[in-house]
C-alpha positions as CSV (number, residue, x, y, z in Angstrom):
1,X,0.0,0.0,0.0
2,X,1.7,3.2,-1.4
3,X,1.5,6.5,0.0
4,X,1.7,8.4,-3.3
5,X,-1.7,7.8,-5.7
6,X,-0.5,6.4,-9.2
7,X,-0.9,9.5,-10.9
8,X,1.8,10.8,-8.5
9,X,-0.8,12.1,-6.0
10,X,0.0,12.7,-2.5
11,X,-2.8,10.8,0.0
12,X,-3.1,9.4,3.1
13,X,-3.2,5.6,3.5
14,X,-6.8,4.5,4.1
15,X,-6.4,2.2,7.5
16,X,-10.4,2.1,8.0
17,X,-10.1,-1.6,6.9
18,X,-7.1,-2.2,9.3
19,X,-7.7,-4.3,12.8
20,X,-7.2,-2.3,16.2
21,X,-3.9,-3.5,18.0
22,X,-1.7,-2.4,20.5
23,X,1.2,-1.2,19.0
24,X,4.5,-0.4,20.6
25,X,7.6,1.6,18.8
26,X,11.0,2.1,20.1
27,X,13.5,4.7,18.5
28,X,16.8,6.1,19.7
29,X,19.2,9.0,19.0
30,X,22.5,10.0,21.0
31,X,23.7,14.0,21.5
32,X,27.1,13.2,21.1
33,X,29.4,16.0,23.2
34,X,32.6,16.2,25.2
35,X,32.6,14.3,28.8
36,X,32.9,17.9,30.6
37,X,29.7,18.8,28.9
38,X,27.9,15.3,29.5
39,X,28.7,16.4,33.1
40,X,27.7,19.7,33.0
41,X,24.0,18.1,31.5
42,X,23.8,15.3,34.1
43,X,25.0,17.4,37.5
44,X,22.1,19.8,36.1
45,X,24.9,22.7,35.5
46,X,23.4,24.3,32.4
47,X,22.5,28.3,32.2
48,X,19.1,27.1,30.7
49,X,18.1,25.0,33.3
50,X,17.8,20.7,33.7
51,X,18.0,19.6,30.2
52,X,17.3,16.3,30.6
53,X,14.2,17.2,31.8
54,X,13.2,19.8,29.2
55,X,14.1,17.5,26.6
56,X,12.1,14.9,27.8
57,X,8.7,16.8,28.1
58,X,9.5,18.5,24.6
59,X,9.9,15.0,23.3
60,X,6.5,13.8,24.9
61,X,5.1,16.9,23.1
62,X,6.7,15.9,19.7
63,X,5.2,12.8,20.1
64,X,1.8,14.0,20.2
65,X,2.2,16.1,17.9
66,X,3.9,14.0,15.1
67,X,0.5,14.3,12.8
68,X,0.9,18.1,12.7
69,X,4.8,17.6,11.9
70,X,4.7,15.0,8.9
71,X,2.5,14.9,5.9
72,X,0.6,12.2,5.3
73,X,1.4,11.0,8.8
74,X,-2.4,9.9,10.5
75,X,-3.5,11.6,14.0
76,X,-2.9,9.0,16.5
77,X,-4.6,8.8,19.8
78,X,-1.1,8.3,22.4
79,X,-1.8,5.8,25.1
80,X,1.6,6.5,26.5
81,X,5.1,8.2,25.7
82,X,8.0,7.2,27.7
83,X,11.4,8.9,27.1
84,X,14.6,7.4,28.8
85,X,17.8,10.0,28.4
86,X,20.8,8.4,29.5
87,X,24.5,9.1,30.0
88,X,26.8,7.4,28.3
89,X,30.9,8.0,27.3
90,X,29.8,9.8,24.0
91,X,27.3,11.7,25.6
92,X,23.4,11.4,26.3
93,X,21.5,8.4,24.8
94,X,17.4,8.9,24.5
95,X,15.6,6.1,24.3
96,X,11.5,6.5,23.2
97,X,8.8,4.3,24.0
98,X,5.5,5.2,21.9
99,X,2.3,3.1,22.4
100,X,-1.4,3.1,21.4
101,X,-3.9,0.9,20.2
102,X,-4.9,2.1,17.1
103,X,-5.0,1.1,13.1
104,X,-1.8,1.9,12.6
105,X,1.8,2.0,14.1
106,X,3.3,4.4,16.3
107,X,6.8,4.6,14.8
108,X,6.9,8.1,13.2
109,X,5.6,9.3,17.0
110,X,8.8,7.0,18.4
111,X,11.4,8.8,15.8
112,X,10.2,12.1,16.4
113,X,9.8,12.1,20.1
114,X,13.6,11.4,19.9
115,X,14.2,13.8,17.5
116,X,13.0,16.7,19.1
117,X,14.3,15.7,22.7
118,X,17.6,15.6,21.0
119,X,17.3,19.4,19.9
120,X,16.3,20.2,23.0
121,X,19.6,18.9,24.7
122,X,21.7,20.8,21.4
123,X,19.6,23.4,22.1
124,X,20.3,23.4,26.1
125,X,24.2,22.7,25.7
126,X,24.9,24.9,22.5
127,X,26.3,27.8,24.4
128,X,28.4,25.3,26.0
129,X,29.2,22.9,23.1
130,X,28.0,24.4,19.5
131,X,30.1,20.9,18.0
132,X,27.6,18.9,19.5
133,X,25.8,16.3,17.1
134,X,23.2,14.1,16.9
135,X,23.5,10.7,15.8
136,X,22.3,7.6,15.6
137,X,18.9,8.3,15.3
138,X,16.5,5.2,14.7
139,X,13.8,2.8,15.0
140,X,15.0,-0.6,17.3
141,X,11.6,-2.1,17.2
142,X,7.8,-1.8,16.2
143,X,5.3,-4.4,17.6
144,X,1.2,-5.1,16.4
145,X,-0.6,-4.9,13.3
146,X,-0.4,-7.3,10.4
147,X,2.8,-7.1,9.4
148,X,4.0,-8.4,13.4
149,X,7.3,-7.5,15.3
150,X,10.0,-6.1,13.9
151,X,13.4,-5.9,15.4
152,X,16.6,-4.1,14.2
């Protein structure tokens, strides 16, 4: 099923016919930045404020409001967002856990909720750091609907 009409058409996938599932995503990026920095963001040392928790409300946010961000993408109602952001020796590690039960997947919500917690942290730490990057980002695993589990 094709996102794009065959007359090269933009439309959104019809998932009327689809089965209601629960349906679980799990994505990841990593603000890579120097130790002194990674410290700086875990002891809560930042001139903006704690932005490990910043980030992770903006990425709850992003989530929600992934339907508004990407075309084609279908308004989902979010049973739950959870957002893990971890040190680790290259920096901070985000970890998103997106689930509904709905007629289709929650992986774009997953990706994005990472995505814009890990812009919030650049964002948070660029005075500090502006050679911080982001990296890594991606989906680890989907689960529901008809086409199953997936694992990366």
């Amino acid at each position: 099923m094709s996102d794009v009409h065959p007359e090269a058409r933009a439309r959104m996938v019809d998932v009327t016919g689809k089965s209601v599932t629960e349906r679980v995503a799990v994505a990841e990026a990593t603000v890579v930045m120097s130790t002194s920095t990674r410290d700086r963001v875990t002891q809560r040392d930042l001139k903006k404020g704690d932005a490990l928790e910043v980030a992770r409300v903006a990425g709850i946010m992003a989530a929600k409001r992934t339907a508004d961000l990407i075309p084609l993408c279908h308004p989902i109602p979010i049973d739950s967002v959870d957002l893990d952001l971890v040190p680790v020796d290259v920096g901070i590690s985000i970890t998103a856990t997106v689930k509904t039960a709905g007629r289709t997947g929650v992986e774009m919500e997953a990706l994005t909720a990472v995505t814009v917690a890990a812009l919030t942290v650049y964002d948070m730490i660029k005075a500090t750091e502006r050679g911080a990057e982001i990296a890594n980002m991606r989906l680890l695993r989907k689960t529901g609907g008809k086409s199953g589990d997936w694992r990366r």
